[in-house]
N, C-alpha and C positions, 0 to 999 in steps of 0.2 A: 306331518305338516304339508299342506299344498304346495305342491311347485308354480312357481309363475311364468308365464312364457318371457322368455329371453330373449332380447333384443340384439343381433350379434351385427357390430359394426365392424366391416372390414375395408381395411384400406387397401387397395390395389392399383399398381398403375399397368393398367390395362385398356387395350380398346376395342375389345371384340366384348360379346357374350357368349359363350360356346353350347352348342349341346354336347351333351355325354356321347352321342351317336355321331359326330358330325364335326367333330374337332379338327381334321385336316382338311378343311374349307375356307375358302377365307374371299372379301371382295380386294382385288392386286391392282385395280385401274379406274380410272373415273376421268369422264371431258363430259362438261355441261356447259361449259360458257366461251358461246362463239362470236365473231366482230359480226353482229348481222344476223344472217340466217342460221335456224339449228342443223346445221350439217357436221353429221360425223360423231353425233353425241350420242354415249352411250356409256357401259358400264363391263370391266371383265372382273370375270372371279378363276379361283383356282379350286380344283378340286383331286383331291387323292386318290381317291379311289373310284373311278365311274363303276366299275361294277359293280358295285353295293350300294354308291347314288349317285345314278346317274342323273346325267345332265338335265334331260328335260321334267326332273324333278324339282331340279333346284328355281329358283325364283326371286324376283328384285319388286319391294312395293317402294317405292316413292313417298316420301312427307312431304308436305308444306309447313316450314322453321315456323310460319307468322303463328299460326293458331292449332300447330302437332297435329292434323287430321292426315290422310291418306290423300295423295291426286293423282298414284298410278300405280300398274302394278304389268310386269311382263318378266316371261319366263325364257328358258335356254335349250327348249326341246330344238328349235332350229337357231343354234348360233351364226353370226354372219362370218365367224370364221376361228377357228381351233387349232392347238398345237400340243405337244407334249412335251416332257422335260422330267427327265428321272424318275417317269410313274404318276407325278403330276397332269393335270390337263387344265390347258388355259382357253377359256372361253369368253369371248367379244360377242356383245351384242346391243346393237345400234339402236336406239331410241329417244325420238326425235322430244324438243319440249323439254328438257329435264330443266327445271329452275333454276335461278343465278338466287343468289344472297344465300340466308340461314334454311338449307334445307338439311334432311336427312334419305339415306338409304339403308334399308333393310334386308339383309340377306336370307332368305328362309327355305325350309328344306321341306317338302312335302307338304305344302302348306301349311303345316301346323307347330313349326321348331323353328323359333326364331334361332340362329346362330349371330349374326350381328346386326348393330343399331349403328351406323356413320351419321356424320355428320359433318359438312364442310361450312364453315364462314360461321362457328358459332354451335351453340348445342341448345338443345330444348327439350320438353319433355312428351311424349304422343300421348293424344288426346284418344285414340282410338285404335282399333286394327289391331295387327297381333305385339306392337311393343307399347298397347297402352298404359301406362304408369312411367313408363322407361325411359333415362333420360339420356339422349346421343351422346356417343363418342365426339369428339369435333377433334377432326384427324389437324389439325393445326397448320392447313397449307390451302391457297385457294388458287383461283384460274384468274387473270384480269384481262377478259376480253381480246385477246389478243389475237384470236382468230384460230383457224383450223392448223392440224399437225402441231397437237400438244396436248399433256395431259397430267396429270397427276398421279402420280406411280411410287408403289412400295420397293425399296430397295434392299439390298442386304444378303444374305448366305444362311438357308436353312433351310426350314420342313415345317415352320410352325408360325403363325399367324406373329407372335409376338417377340420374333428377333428380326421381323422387320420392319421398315420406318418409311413414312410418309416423306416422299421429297417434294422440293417445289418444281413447277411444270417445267416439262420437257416434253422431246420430241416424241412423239405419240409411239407404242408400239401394240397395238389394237391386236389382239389375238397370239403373241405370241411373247416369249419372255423377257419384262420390262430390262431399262436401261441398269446398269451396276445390279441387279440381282441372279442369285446363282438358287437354283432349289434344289436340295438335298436329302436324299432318302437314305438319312444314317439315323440309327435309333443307338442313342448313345446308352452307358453303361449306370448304373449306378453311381450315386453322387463317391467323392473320393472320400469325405470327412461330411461329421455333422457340423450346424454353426455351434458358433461358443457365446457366453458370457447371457445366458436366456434367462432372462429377469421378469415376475413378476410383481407389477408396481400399481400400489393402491392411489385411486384417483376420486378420490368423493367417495361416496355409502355405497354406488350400486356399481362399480365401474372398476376394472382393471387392463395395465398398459400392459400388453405384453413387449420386450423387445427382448433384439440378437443379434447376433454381429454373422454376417454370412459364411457361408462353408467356404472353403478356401479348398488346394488340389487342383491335379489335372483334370478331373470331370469335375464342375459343376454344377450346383442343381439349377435345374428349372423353378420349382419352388418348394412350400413346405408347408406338411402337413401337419396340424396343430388339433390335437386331439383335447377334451376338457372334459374333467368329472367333479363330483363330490368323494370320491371313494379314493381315487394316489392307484388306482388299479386299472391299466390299461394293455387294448390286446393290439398287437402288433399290425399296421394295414397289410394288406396284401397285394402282391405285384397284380401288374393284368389290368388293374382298375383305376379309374381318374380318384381323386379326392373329391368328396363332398362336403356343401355348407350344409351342416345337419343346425338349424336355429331355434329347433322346437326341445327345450330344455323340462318338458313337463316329466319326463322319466329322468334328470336326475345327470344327464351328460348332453353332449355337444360337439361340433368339430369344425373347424374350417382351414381354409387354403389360401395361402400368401406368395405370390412372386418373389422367385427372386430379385435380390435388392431394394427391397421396402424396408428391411427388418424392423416391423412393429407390425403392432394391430391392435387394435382397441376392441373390448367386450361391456357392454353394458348394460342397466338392466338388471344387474343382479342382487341375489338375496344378501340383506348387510348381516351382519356378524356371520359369514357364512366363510369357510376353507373352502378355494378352489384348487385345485391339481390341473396343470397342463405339462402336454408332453408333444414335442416335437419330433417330428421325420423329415428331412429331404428327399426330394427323390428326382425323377430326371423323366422326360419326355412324357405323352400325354395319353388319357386313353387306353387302349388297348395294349400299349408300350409301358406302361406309367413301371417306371422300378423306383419302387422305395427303398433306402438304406435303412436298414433293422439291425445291423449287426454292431459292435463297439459301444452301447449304451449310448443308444439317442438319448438327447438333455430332457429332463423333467423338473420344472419349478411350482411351486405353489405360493399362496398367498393369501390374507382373512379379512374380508370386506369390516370397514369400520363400523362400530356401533351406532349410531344414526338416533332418530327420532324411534323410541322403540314402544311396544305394547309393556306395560310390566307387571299390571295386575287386571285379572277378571272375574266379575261375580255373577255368576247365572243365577244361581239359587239362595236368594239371602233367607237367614232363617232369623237374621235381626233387623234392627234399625242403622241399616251403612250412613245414612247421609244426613243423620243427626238431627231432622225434624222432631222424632218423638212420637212415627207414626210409623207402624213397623208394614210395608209394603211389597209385596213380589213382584213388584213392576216395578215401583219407583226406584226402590232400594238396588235394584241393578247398577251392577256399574263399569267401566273398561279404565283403566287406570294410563296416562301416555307421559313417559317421561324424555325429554330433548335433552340425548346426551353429544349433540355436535360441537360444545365451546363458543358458541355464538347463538343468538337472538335468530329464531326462526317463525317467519310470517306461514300459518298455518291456515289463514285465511282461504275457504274454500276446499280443504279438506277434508274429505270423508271416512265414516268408519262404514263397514258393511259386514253383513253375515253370509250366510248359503244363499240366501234367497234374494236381498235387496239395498239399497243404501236405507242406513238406521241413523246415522247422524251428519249433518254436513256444519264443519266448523265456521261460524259468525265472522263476520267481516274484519277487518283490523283486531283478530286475535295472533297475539303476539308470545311465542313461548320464550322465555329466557333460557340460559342455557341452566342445567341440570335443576328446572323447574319443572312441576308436573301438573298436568292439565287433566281434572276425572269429569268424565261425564259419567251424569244420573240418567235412570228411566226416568226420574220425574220427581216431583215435590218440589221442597226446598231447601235443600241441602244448608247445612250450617256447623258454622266451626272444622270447615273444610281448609287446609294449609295448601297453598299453590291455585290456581285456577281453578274454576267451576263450572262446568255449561249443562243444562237440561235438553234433554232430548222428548220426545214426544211416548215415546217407547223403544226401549233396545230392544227387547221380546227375543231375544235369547235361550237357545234350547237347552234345555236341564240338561237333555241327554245325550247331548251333541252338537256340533257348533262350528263355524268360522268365525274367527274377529281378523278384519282386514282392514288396516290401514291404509290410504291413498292417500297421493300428493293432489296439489290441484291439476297438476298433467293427467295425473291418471295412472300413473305408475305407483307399482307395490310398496310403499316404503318398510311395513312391517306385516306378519300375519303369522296364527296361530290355531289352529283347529282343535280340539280338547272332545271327549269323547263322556261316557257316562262318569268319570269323576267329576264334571260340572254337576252333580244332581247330587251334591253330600252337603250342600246348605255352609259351605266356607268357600273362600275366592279362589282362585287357581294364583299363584303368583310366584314371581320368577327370584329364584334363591342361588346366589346373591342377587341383589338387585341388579336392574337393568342388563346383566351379561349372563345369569344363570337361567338353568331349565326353569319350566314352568313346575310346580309342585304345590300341593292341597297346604295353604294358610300354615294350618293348625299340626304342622309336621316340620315346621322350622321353630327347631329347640329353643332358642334364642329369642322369639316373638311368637308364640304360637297361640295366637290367637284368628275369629275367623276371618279377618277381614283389618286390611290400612289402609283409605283412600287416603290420598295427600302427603303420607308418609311412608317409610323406608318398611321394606318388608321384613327386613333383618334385625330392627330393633324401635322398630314405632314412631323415631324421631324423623321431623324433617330432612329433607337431602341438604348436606353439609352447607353449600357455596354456590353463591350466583355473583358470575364472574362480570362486574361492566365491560371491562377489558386487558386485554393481554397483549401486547408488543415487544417486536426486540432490534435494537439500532446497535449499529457497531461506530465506537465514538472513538477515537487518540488510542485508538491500538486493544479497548477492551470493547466487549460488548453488552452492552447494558438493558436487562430487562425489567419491564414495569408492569404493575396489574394493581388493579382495582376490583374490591369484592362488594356487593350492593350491600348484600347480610352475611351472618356468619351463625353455624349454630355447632355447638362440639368441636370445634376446626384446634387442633392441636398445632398445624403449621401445613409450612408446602417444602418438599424436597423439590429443589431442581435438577431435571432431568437432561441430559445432551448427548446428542449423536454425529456423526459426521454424516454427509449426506453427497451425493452426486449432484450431477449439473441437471438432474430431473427427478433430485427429490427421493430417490429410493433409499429410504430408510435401513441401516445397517444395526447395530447393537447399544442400547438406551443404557449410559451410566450416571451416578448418582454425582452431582458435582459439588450440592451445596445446598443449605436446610435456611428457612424464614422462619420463625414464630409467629404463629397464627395469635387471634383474638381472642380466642373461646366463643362467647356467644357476644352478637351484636345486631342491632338493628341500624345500624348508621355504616354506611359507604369506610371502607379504611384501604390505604393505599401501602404497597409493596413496590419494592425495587432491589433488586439485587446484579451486581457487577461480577462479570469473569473475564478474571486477566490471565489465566491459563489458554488462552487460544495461540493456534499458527497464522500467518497468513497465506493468504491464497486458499483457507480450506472451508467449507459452506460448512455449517451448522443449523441441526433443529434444536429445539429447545421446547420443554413439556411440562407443566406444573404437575406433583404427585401432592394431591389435598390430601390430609392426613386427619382423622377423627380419633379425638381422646380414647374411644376403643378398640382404634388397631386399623377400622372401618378406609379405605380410601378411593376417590377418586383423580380422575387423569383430567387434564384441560387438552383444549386446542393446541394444536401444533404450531410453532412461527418457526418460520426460519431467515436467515442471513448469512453474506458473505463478506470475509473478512478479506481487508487488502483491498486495493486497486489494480485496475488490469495496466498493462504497458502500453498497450496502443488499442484504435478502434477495431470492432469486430460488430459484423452482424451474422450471426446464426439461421443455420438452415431450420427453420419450424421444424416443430414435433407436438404431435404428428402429423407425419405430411406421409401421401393422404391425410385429409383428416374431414371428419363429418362430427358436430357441426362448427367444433372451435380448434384451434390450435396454438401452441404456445411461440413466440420467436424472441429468443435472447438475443441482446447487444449488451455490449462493452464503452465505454468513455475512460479516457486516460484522463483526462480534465474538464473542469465545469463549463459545458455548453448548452448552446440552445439545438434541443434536438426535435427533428420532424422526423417520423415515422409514418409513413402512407400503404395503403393497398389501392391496388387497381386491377381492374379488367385486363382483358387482351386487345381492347381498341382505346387502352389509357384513359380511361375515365376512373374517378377514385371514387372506391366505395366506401372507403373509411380512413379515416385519421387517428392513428392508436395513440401516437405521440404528440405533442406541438410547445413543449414547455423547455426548461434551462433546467438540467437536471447537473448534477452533482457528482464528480468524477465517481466512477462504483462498476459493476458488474446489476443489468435489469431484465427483466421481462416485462414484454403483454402479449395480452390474450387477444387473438379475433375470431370475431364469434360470427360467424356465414350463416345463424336460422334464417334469415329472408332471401340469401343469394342463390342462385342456381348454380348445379356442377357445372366444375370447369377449372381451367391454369385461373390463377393468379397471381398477380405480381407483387411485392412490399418494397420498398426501398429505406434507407438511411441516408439523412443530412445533418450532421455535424460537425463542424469544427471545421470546415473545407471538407469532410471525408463524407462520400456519399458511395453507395452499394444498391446492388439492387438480388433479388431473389426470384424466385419461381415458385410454387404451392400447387398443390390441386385438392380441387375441393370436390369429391364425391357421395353421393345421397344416395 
């Protein structure tokens, strides 16, 4: 099967970008904004090792925040004035004009390695130059005018750009080492312990959270390095060397790098019904330093993308009449079989199927797939006495003797895809045994239905897919909790077992036990309603809850997942997002001891709201919302809570 390129989103709170070459460099000084005239304005950086790069290699370009283009550029071959410090050199260099408001600074090494993107009074993205796509650090401190002998300076104790911190202005110290920091040329040891409790957690079809709880010990890491494959087989990194974001997944693995104290990261973009394998390292200092811990079984967890919108049957080669015209066709009679197995109603509107070569079908407007309903598209004719959805294509032209069938969403991401080879050319469909979750295999080689072809129906035994769900809920009422669902049809449905698990405060699913059985309808054309009550629960403990549809031959399917929390909390809380970082939504829990009217806001860094999650009289309980940042640019932002008198406020950053 083709691999798809993978999208790997990493949260990091960080404010450089480093080169691999270049990592003990950093910009330690910045004055731009004087009462008056530009006197004294200029920029220092620090650098480790001049003899391997030196000074007048290194170089500052200048942005303009309004519209990310370039407006200067000067370098450090003659600084206006130098110092050293533990091996360190700190270099000042005065340049008049640098602009007040949303600008950035670029630190670059031989003209062609950016190392870092700043940005003071705000962040933005360049338009041009060598950080075009990139969007500024905004070091979170600015100048107000105040006139000469002052500046804005990194403070702190180390050797590494990112254990020190932006203060606000002070007294200038141009060329030599700022106020409260101390530079230090120790290369510490390997970390003392790995982190613990490394979970991964399924988040939709293409997407998994990873999280951990940090290394603890007298060394520390710096951060960690997160290896990913399909195969649970991974080789050990090696000291000497920085960690890489490896995000080109087309062979099959992957890897990235997390600071310490984030413990999470998100991956997404990936193939659904697919096992991934990750395995974690810490390791300590950067570069040429970098030591990884390898000894004491670094943690390794895995975890299996949900079944989603899948491919389930395909026919390259009819050698009969598939779509019931009466008219036996090698073009028409093609056909790609798509079954939605998400638990809910999915707008497929503007999706596409495609082969090696081109898109072959784009799905019609306001088509609508129910859940465990199936949508065939034909090469053509008129298909009749088809079960489930129908659409005509112009021509699939599908190769007998090889092939992709690729599904896409209307983003443009892979949902499903399958490639088949010369058994497309034996005149029966390719089709996936069991349905929806097994391999793909020749029709007429499942004992059980072996026939060459089922559009509309189950591979396994000719009938319709059991159950389309209107809906599925669960409320916790006077100490039980009570589930309800409604089925539109019913065909063979023998009943539903309920399924229940406990669950964490993020959803990570632990071990599914059977708690209690419904009698189904057998067969129905009219809507019938379900509800069943559990009064075996605790309080205080979150529960999922999962229908297992049962068919009079053994046959079953799974529904959508709910979940709830039992109990009331004691008093107000609002929760640090997760994840945070996060790109491009993240989740934030609060708490209500009693029925209030709660507001929920987010804002900027100069207090303007960008969104209102909450604004209603909610219901003493345990909640969440999601805020979703596709239109905002990277940056801090802030949320708060007002309830009951209790108001909070948080911090978030949001990187792209």
């Amino acid at each position: 099967m083709k691999k798809q390129l993978i999208t790997i989103l990493i949260f990091v709170i960080a404010q450089a970008l480093y080169s691999q070459t270049t990592e003990d460099a950093w910009i330690n000084e910045i004055h731009y904004d004087n009462n008056g005239a530009d006197s004294n304005e200029g920029i220092e950086i620090v650098v480790k090792d001049v003899s391997t790069y030196p000074l007048a290699n290194w170089s500052i370009i200048l942005y303009n925040g309004s519209n990310g283009e370039t407006y200067n550029t000067f370098d450090y071959s003659v600084p206006n004035s130098t110092s050293s410090s533990n091996g360190f050199t700190i270099a000042w260099k005065e340049q008049s004009s640098i602009q007040n408001d949303v600008e950035g600074v670029a630190l670059v090494y031989n003209s062609n390695t950016l190392v870092q993107f700043l940005s003071y009074e705000g962040s933005f993205t360049a338009t041009n130059g060598i950080a075009i796509g990139i969007t500024s650090t905004d070091i979170l401190v600015f100048e107000d005018a105040s006139g000469t002998g002052v500046s804005l300076q990194l403070s702190g104790s180390g050797n590494q750009y990112e254990v020190f911190s932006w203060q606000s202005q002070a007294a200038s110290t141009f060329g030599t080492i700022n106020n409260s920091q101390v530079l230090t040329n120790i290369v510490k040891e390997e970390p003392s312990s790995h982190p613990s409790n490394f979970q991964a957690s399924i988040h939709g079809f293409n997407k998994i959270n990873l999280t951990w709880t940090d290394a603890a010990g007298a060394i520390i890491p710096d951060g960690y390095f997160i290896k990913v494959n399909e195969t649970g087989t991974f080789i050990d990194p090696v000291d000497l060397s920085s960690p890489i974001n490896d995000t080109d997944f087309t062979d099959g693995e992957g890897s990235l790098f997390v600071n310490y104290g984030i413990e999470s990261s998100s991956i997404s973009g990936l193939q659904s019904n697919t096992t991934y394998h990750f395995k974690i390292w810490p390791y300590t200092n950067f570069g040429s330093s970098t030591d990884y811990k390898t000894d004491a079984s670094p943690l390794e967890t895995q975890n299996t993308t949900s079944v989603y919108v899948v491919i389930n049957e395909i026919l390259a080669d009819p050698d009969e009449d598939s779509n019931g015209d009466g008219i036996l066709s090698t073009d028409d009679d093609e056909f790609i079989e798509i079954i939605n197995n998400t638990g809910v109603t999915q707008d497929i509107s503007n999706w596409t199927i495609e082969d090696a070569t081109e898109v072959r079908h784009t799905f019609n407007a306001n088509t609508l797939l129910n859940s465990n309903e199936s949508i065939v598209v034909f090469g053509g004719g008129t298909p009749t006495g088809i079960n489930g959805l129908v659409q005509i294509t112009s021509s699939l032209s599908l190769n007998n003797t090889g092939d992709d069938v690729i599904l896409r969403n209307s983003s443009g991401e892979i949902v499903d895809q399958y490639s088949f080879g010369s058994e497309g050319n034996s005149g029966t469909s390719l089709a996936r045994h069991p349905d929806i979750t097994g391999s793909f295999v020749l029709h007429t080689d499942i004992i059980s239905n072996s026939v060459s072809f089922s559009p509309g129906t189950k591979n396994s035994d000719g009938t319709p897919l059991p159950i389309e769900l209107i809906y599925f809920t669960v409320a916790f009422q006077n100490n039980f909790v009570i589930l309800n669902w409604e089925s539109a049809t019913e065909v063979n449905n023998y009943g539903f077992e309920i399924e229940r698990t406990i669950t964490n405060s993020k959803l990570q699913i632990t071990n599914w036990e059977n708690v209690g059985f419904v009698e189904g309808h057998g067969n129905s054309n009219s809507a019938k309603q379900y509800s069943y009550v559990d009064n075996s629960v605790r309080a205080g403990q979150s529960y999922s809850y999962r229908l297992k549809q049962i068919d009079f031959d053994g046959q079953f399917e799974y529904s959508s997942v709910v979940n709830v929390e039992v109990g009331v909390p004691m008093e107000f809380s609002l929760a640090q997002n997760y994840p945070n970082p996060f790109n491009p939504s993240t989740i934030i829990d609060y708490s209500i001891p009693s029925n209030e009217f709660v507001t929920i806001k987010v804002f900027d860094v100069l207090g303007n709201t960008v969104s209102t999650l909450v604004n209603e009289t909610k219901e003493a309980g345990k909640y969440n919302a999601t805020f979703d940042a596709n239109n905002l640019t990277s940056g801090i932002y802030f949320y708060s809570i007002n309830a009951g008198g209790f108001t909070q406020v948080k911090k978030m950053m949001l990187v792209k």
